[in-house]
Structures are given as C-alpha cells and as structure tokens.
C-alpha positions in Angstrom: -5.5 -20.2 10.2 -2.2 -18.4 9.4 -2.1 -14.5 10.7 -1.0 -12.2 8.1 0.5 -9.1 9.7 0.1 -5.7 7.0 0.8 -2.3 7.3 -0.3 1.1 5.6 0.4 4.7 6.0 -1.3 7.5 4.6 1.1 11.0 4.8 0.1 14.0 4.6 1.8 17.2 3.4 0.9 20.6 2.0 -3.0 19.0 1.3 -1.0 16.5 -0.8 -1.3 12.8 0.1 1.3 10.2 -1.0 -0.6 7.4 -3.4 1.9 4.2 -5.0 0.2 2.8 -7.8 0.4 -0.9 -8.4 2.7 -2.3 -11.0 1.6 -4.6 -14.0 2.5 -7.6 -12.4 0.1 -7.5 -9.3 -3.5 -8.0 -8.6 -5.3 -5.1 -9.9 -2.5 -3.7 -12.3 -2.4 0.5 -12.3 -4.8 1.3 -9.1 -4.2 3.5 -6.8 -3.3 2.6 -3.1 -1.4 3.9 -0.1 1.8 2.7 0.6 2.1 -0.5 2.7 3.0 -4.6 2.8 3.0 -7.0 4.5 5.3 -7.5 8.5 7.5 -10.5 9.1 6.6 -11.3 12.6 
C-alpha cells in the first residue's frame, strides 16, 4: 500500500481561526476546512 504523506495547520489569531473553503471542482464543493495538502516525500 502506497503512503500518502498530508499536512494541516490550524492558526490562531485574535480568537479568529483561518478556515479555506473548497472550490467547485473538489470533493465536497464549498465546505469548510483548514488549510493543508498533501507532502512529496
């Protein structure tokens, strides 16, 4: 089975927290998520 190496973050500033939300295109079009992808190793 193939690894798959991902990353996410989750900042913090003022009580406000930094959110992306997911374009059209993807899986699950206009949720909510923190920022992250996916590490060439």
């Amino acid at each position: 089975m193939k690894r798959i190496f991902v990353v996410a973050a989750m900042l913090l500033r003022n009580e406000q927290v930094l959110l992306a939300r997911r374009g059209p295109a993807q899986s699950m079009p206009g949720q909510w998520e923190f920022p992250g992808g996916k590490v060439e190793a």
